[in-house]
C-alpha positions in Angstrom: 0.0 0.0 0.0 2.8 2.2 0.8 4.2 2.0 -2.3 1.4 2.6 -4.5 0.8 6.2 -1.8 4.1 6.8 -3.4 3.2 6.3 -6.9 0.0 8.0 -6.8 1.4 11.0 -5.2 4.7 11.3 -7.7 2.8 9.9 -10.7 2.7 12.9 -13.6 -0.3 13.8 -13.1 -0.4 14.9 -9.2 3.5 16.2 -9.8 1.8 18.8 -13.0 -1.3 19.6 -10.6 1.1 20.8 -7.5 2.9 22.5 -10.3 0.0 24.1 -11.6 -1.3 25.3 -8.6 1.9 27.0 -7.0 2.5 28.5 -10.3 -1.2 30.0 -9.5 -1.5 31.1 -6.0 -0.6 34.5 -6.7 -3.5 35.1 -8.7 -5.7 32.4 -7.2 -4.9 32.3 -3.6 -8.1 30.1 -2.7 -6.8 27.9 -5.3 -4.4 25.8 -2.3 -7.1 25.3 -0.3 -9.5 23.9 -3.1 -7.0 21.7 -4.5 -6.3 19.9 -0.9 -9.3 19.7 -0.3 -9.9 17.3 -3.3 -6.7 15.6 -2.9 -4.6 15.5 0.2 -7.6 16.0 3.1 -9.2 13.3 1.2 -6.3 10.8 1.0 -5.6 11.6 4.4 -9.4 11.1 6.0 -9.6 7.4 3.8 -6.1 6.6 5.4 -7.5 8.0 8.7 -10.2 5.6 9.0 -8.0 2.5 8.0 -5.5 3.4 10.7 -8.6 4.2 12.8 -10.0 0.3 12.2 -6.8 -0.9 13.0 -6.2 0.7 16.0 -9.8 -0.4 17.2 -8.9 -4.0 16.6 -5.8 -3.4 18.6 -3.3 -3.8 16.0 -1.8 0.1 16.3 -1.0 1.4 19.2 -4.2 3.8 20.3 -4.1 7.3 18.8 -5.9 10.4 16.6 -5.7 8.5 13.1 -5.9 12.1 11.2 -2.6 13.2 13.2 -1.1 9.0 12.1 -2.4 9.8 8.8 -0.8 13.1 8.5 2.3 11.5 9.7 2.7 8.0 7.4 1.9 10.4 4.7 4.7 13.0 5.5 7.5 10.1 5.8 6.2 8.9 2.6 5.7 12.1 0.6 8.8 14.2 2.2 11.3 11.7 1.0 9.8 11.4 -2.3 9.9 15.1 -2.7 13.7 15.8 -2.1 14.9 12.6 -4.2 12.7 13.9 -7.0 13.9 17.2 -6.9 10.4 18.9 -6.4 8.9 16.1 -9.4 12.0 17.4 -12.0 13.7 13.9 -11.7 12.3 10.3 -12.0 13.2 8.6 -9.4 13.5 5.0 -10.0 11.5 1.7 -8.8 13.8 0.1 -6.2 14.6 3.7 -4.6 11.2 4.3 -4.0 10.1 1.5 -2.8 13.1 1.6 -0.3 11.2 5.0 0.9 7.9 3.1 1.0 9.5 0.5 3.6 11.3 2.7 5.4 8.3 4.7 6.2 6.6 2.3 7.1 8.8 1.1 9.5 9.4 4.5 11.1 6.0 4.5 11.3 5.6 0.9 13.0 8.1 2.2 15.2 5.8 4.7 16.7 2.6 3.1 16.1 3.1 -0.9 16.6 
């Protein structure tokens, strides 16, 4: 699942959309808001409620699954953003699945 985070979020088409709406803000400043709206809030609330069901079945450790969201999504998408160079460079297979696990693990770290 991690992985495929990664790939949706660096995939061309998110990479031209954050593009397009920095590019933007001057002249559009609600524009931020609107677009995170659609994308980020809603990636974060589906993640949200999975972490939610899994810390309700005991398998995380009990906390606020929007602030666990928030965070699983920042180790994923921080990495991503400084190997990419802000979406100028591919950045190949293996090395981004090596950000996927190692997210993941930080994350188990602070969640298992």
């Amino acid at each position: 699942m991690s992985y495929r985070l990664i790939q949706a979020c660096c995939a061309e088409r998110s990479r031209s959309l954050r593009w397009l709406t920095y590019a933007q803000v001057g002249r559009f400043p609600d524009l931020i808001a609107t677009v995170q709206e659609r994308t980020q809030v809603r990636l974060r609330e589906a993640l949200a409620d999975r972490l939610g069901r899994l810390c309700a079945a005991g398998r995380l450790r009990a906390a606020d699954p929007v602030q666990a969201a928030e965070q699983l999504l920042a180790l994923l998408t921080a990495p991503m953003e400084i190997r990419s160079r802000l979406g100028t460079r591919r950045v190949p297979a293996a090395e981004a699945r090596k950000v996927a696990e190692a997210a993941v693990e930080t994350f188990l770290c602070a969640y298992a």
